[in-house]
LOLO-991084 format. One record per residue (C-alpha): x, y, z; residue number from 1; residue in one letter. Coordinates in pm, whole numbers. Each point is the difference from the previous one (the first is absolute). Example, Ala and Ser with C-alpha at 12.3 -4.5 7.8 and 13.67 -1.06 7.14 Angstrom:
LOLO-991084
[[1230,-450,780],1,'A']
[[137,344,-66],2,'S']
***
This chain:
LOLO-991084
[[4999,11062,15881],1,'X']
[[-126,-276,-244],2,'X']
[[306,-79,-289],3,'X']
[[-205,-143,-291],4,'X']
[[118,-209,-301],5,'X']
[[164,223,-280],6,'X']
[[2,-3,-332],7,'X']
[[328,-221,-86],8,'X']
[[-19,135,-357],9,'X']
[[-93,-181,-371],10,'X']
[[-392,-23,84],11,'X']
[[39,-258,290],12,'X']
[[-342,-24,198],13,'X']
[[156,-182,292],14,'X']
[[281,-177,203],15,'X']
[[57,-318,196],16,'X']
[[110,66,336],17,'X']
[[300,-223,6],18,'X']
[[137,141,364],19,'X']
[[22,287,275],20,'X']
[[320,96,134],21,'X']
[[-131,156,278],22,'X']
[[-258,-64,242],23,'X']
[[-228,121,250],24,'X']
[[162,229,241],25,'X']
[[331,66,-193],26,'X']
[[68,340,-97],27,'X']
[[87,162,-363],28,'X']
[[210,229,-93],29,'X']
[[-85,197,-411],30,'X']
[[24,-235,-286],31,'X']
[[110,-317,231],32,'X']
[[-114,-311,-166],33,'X']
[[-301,-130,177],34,'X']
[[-121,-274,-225],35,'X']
[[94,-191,-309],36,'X']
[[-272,-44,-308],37,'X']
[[-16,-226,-300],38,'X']
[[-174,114,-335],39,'X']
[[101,-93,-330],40,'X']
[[147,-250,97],41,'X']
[[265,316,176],42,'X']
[[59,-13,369],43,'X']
[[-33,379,101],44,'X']
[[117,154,345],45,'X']
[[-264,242,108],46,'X']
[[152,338,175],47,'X']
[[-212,151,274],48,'X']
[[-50,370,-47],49,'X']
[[-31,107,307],50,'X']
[[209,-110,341],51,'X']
[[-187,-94,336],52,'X']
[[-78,-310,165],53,'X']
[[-197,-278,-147],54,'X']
[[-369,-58,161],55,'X']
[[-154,-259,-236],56,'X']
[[145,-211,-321],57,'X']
[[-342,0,-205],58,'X']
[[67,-315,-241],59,'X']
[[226,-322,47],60,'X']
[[238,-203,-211],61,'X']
[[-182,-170,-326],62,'X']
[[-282,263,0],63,'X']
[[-83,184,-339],64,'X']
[[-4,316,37],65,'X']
[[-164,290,-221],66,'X']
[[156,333,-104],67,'X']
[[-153,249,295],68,'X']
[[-86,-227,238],69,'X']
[[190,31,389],70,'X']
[[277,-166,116],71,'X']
[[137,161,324],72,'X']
[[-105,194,214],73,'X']
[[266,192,151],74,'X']
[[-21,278,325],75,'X']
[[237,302,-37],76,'X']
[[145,242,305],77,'X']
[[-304,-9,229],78,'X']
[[-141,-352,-142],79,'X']
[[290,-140,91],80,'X']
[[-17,154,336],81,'X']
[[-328,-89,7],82,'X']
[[88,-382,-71],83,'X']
[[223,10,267],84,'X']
[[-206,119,234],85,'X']
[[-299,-271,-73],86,'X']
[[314,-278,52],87,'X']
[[64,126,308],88,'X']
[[-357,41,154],89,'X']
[[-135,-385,-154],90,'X']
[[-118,-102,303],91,'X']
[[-183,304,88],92,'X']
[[-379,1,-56],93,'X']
[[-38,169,-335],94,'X']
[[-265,250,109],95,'X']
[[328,114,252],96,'X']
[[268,23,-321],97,'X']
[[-264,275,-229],98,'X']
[[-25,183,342],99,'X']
[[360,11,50],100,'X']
[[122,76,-367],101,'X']
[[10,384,-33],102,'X']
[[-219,191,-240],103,'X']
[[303,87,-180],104,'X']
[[135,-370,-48],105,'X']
[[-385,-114,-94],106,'X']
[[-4,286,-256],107,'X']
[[341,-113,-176],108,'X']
[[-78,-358,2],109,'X']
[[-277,17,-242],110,'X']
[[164,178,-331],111,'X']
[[-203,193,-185],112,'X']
[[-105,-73,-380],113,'X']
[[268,253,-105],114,'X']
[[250,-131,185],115,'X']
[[-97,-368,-144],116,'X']
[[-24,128,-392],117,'X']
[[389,174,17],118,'X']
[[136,-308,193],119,'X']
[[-129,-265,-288],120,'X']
[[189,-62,-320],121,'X']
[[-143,-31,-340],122,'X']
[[-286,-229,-40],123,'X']
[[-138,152,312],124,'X']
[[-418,-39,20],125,'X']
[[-275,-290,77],126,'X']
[[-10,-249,-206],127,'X']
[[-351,-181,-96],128,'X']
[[131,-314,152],129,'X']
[[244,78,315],130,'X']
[[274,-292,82],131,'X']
[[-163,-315,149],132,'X']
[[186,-94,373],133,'X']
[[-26,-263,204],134,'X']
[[-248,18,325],135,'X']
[[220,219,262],136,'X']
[[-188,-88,297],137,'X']
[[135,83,383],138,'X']
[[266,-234,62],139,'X']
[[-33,-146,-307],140,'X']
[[300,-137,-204],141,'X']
[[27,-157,-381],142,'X']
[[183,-295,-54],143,'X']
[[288,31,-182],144,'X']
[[340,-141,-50],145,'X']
[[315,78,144],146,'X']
[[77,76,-303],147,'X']
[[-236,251,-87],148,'X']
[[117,222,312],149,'X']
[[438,-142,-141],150,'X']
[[270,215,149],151,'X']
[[-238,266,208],152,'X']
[[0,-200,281],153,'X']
[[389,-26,35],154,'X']
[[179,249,246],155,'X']
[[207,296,-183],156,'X']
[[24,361,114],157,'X']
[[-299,73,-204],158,'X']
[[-234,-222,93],159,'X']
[[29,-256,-306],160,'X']
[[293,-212,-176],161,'X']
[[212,256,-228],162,'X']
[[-65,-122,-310],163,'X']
[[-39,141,-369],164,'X']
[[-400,14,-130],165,'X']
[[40,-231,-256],166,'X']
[[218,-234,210],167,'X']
[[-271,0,269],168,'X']
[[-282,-72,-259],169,'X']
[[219,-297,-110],170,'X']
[[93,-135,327],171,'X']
[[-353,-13,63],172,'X']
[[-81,-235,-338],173,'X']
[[234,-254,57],174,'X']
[[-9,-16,379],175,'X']
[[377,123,128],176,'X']
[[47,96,311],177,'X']
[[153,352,-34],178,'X']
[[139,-3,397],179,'X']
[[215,-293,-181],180,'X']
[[157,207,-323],181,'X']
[[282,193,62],182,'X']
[[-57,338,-214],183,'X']
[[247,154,-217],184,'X']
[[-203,317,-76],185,'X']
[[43,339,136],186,'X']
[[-15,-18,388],187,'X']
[[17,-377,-6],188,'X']
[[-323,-52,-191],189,'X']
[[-136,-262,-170],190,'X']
[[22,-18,-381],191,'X']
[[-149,-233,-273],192,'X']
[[336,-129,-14],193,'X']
[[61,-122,322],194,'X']
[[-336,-149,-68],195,'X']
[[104,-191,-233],196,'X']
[[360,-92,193],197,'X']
[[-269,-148,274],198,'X']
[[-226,-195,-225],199,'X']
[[365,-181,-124],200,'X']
[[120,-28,365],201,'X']
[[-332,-139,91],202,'X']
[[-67,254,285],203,'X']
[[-334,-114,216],204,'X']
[[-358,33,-121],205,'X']
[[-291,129,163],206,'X']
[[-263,-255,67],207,'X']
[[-397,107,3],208,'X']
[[-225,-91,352],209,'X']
[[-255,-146,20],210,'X']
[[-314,190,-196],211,'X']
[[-318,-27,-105],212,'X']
[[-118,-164,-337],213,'X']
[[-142,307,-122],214,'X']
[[366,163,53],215,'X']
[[251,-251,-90],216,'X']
[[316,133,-115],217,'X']
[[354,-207,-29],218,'X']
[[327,126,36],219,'X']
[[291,-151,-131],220,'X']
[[30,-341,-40],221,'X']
[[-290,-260,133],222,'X']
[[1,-170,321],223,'X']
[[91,-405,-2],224,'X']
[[-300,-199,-102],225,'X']
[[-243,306,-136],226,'X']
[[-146,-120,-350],227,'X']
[[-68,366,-140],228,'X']
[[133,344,3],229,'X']
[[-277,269,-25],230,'X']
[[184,334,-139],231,'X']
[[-203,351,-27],232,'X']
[[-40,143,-303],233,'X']
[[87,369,0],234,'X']
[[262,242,-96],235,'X']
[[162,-41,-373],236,'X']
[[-106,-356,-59],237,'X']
[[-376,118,59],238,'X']
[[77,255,-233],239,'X']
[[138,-223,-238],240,'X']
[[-225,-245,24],241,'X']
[[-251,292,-136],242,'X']
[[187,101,-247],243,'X']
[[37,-347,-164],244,'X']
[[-350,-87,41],245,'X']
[[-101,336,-183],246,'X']
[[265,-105,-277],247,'X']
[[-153,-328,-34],248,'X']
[[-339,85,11],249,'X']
[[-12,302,-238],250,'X']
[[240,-29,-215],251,'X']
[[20,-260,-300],252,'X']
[[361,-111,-17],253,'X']
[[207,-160,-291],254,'X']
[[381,-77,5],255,'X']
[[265,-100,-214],256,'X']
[[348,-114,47],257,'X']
[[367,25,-150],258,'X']
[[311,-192,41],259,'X']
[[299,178,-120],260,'X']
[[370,9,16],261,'X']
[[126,175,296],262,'X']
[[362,-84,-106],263,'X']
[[107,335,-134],264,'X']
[[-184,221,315],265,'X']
[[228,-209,201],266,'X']
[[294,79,-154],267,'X']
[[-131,396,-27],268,'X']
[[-81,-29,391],269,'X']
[[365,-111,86],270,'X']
[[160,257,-204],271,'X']
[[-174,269,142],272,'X']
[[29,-81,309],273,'X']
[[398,39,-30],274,'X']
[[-68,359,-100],275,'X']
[[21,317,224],276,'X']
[[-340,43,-75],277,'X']
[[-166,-282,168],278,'X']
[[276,-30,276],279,'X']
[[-198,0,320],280,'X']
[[-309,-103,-135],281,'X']
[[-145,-345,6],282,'X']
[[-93,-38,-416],283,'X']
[[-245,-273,-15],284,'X']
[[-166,-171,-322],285,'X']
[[-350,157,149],286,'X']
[[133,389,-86],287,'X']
[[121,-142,-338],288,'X']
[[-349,-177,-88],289,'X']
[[-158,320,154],290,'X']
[[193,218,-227],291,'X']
[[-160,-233,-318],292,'X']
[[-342,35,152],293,'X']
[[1,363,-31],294,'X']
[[182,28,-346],295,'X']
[[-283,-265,-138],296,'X']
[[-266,222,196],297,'X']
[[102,308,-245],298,'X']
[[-107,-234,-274],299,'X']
[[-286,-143,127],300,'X']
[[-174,298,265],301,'X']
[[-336,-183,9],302,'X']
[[190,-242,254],303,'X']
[[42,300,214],304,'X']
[[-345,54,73],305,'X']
[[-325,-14,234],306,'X']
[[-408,-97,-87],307,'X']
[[-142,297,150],308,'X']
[[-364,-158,82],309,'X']
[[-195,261,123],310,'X']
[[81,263,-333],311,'X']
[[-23,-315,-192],312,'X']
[[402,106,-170],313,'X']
[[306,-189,-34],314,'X']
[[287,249,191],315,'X']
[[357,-1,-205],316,'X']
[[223,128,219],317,'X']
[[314,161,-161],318,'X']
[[222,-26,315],319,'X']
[[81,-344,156],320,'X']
[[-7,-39,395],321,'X']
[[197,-354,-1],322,'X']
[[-128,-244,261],323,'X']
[[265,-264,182],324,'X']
[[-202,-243,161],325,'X']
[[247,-96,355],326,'X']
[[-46,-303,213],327,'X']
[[18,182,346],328,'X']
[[-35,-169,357],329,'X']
[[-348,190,48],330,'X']
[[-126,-151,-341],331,'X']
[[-6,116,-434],332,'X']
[[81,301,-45],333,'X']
[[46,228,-319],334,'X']
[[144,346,36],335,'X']
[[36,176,-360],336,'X']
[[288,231,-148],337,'X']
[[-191,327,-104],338,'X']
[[70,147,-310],339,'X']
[[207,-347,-92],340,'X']
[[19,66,-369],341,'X']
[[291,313,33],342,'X']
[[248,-242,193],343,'X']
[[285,-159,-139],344,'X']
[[120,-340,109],345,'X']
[[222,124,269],346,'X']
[[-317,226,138],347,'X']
[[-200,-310,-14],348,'X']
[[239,-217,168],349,'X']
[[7,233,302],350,'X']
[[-351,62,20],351,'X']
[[-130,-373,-8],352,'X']
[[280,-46,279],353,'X']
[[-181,335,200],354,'X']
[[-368,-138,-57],355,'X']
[[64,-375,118],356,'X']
[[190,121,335],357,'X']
[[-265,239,66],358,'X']
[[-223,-275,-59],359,'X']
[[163,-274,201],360,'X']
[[48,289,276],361,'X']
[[-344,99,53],362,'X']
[[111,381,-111],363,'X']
[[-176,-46,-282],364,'X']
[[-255,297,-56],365,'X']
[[-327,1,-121],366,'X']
[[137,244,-302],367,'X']
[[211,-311,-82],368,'X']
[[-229,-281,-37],369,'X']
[[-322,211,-184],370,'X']
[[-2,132,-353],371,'X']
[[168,-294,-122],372,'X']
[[-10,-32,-406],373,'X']
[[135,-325,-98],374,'X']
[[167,-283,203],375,'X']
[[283,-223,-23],376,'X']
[[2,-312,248],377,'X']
[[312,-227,60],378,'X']
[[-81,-361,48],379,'X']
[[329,-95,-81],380,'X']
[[148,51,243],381,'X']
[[-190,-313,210],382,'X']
[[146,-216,-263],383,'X']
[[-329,-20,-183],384,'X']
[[17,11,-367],385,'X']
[[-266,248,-90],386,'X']
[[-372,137,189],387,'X']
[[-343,93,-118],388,'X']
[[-23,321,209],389,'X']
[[-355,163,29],390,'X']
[[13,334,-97],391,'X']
[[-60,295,220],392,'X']
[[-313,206,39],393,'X']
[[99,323,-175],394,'X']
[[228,-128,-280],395,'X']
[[-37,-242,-313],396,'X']
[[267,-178,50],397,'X']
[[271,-183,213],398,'X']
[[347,-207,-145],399,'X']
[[157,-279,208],400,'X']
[[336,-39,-42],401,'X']
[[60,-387,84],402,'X']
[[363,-152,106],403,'X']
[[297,36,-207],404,'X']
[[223,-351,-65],405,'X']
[[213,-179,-234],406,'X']
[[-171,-215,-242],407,'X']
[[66,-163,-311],408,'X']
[[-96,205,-281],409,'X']
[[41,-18,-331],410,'X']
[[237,334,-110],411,'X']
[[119,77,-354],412,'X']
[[-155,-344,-111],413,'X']
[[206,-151,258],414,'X']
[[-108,-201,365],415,'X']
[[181,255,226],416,'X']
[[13,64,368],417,'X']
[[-195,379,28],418,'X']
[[-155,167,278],419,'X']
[[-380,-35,-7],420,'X']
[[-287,188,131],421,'X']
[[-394,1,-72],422,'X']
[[-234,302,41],423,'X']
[[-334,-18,84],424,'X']
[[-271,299,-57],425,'X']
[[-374,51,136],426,'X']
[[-240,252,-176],427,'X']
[[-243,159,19],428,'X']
[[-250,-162,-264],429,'X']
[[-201,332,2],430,'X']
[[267,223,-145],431,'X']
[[279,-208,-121],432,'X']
[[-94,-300,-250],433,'X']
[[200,-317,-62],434,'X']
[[213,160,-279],435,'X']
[[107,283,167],436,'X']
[[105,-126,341],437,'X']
[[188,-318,-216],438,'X']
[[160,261,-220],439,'X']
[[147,240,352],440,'X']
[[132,-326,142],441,'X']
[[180,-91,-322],442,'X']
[[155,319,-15],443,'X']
[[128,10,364],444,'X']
[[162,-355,-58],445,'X']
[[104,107,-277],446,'X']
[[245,275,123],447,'X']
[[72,-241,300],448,'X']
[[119,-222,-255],449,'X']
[[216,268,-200],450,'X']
[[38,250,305],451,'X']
[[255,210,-213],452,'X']
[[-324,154,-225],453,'X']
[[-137,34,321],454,'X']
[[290,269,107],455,'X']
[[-55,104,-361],456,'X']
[[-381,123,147],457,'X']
[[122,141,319],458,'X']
***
């Protein structure tokens, strides 16, 4: 039975292959995890529906693939028998194997068409232009990495290293050898962390082979005395890369900056973190500016909005979905807090906390990082004093919130020693004009400034 490409949800016309976990040969039980996807900038793990033992994989790693279009082919009961069988009897001529395979077993390895419709998930049907594969000749084999094939290779009970999906797809990226992590997860498995614990504790690399110009890929760190480093684009920084170039290209863009005192949200951030209500909870100046964001975006809703091209309208949307753009190991990344406006601080503190774990995880779903509203970067937190951020396709506009220091600053007509911070924001020059978008900032460093009329808005 063929398993084609679902439909992950929000309108998504394909996926990036990123890996199988199985392979040719293995068998699968209902709902085992057989491969892992990437779209919107999510890494998915695809299910199979239906258990039996896996004949062909129809795409490889990198590959694009659309909604519909096969993946596996998997044999169930008799295929599997059938599979067997053909493994067994290789070096017989094949004109010897069809006469030897009963009429029964011949009749159950070919599926019918209902069969094939009630074992595919949504998204089922041909598409107008099916997944593109590499040649699969006889005997025949791409060349790859060793780290493209990371961690199946390594001997465990099941076949492959025990490891978690999205500490598999990260051992993979940055080249660690997963036979070398000790796992801490359920059943001794791999997790992110550990990852991490071996990138510190400088655990070995995998190195490429040799390979063809036309297939160059390089894993971990270069080899003494090579001048360049050729990396593949694919995965979220080919997404991202298309998303900025849309941005740049289609949308006229304007900013405008504020630096404001940050002195008295400092002193409002340490008291409430004493409190029972924050105890727990890392409170960070990014939920406090986020909480002024959407207090200024009741006053100002033509910030919240999106250029609807096609019906030729400007979109005000009267909810806010609040984008956190995260610095993750597998690249930018901006899950969003749905529904943003009805939290309080302490809601918003927890959430932004959820979002950039999920996000640094790889658990992030698609649901998370689509829909987005309005977005809030944090530059500051590289030390860098402020950004010019391009805003995302979708929304009109995007603040930066830039590094937070001491500074001399002249308080109550006096040189004083304050806390200082400068916000940036990029518009949308289509639906928000210079006053407007100068007149939101103001306002948002203007409760940051006086955060106690900001309470006085919660």
């Amino acid at each position: 039975m063929e398993f084609r490409l679902p439909d992950l949800g929000e309108g998504l016309a394909d996926a990036e292959l990123v890996s199988w976990t199985v392979q040719v040969g293995d068998r699968v039980e209902l709902n085992q995890t057989i491969a892992e996807v990437e779209t919107a900038k999510a890494q998915v793990a695809l299910p199979c529906p239906f258990a039996g033992t896996v004949l062909e994989l129809l795409a490889e790693p990198g590959e694009t693939v659309p909604v519909g279009a096969p993946l596996i082919r998997v044999g169930v009961a008799a295929d599997a028998a059938g599979a067997t069988a053909a493994g067994q009897a290789v070096d017989a001529p094949a004109e010897q194997q069809a006469v030897d395979a009963p009429a029964e077993q011949q009749a159950a390895d070919a599926p019918t068409e209902q069969q094939e419709r009630q074992s595919v998930l949504v998204g089922y049907g041909p598409d107008s232009e099916p997944v593109s594969r590499r040649a699969r000749a006889r005997g025949e084999r791409a060349v790859q990495s060793p780290a493209d094939d990371l961690g199946r290779r390594l001997p465990t009970p099941g076949g492959r290293a025990s490891a978690t999906p999205a500490a598999r797809r990260l051992a993979r990226e940055i080249g660690v050898d997963l036979a070398a992590v000790a796992g801490s997860g359920p059943e001794g498995a791999v997790t992110v962390n550990d990852l991490h614990g071996a990138r510190r504790d400088h655990i070995p690399i995998h190195t490429a082979p040799p390979v063809t110009p036309g297939h160059l890929t390089v894993v971990g760190k270069p080899a003494s005395g090579e001048r360049e480093t050729r990396t593949p684009i694919s995965g979220i920084r080919k997404r991202t890369a298309a998303a900025m170039v849309a941005s740049a290209q289609h949308i006229p863009q304007a900013s405008t900056f504020a630096t404001t005192d940050f002195t008295g949200s400092m002193e409002l951030l340490d008291h409430l973190r004493a409190t029972p209500t924050f105890s727990g909870l890392t409170l960070t100046p990014l939920a406090l500016v986020a909480k002024a964001a959407l207090v200024a975006l009741t006053e100002y809703p033509e910030i919240n909005a999106q250029w609807d091209e096609a019906n030729q309208e400007i979109v005000t949307k009267h909810y806010v979905n609040l984008g956190i753009a995260v610095a993750s190991e597998r690249g930018l990344l901006v899950p969003n807090l749905k529904e943003a406006q009805t939290m309080s601080l302490r809601d918003l503190t927890q959430e932004i906390g959820r979002a950039a774990e999920s996000a640094r995880s790889g658990t992030a779903t698609p649901a998370d990082l689509t829909g987005g509203t309005f977005t809030i970067t944090n530059v500051g937190v590289f030390g860098v004093d402020t950004g010019v951020p391009l805003v995302n396709p979708g929304e009109a506009a995007i603040l930066c919130l830039g590094s937070i220091r001491k500074r001399p600053w002249v308080h109550r007509d006096e040189l004083a020693v304050r806390w200082v911070t400068t916000l940036g924001l990029s518009f949308d020059h289509r639906m928000v004009d210079g006053e407007q978008g100068s007149r939101f900032l103001a306002t948002i460093a203007a409760l940051l400034e006086d955060p106690l009329t900001l309470l006085g808005r919660v």
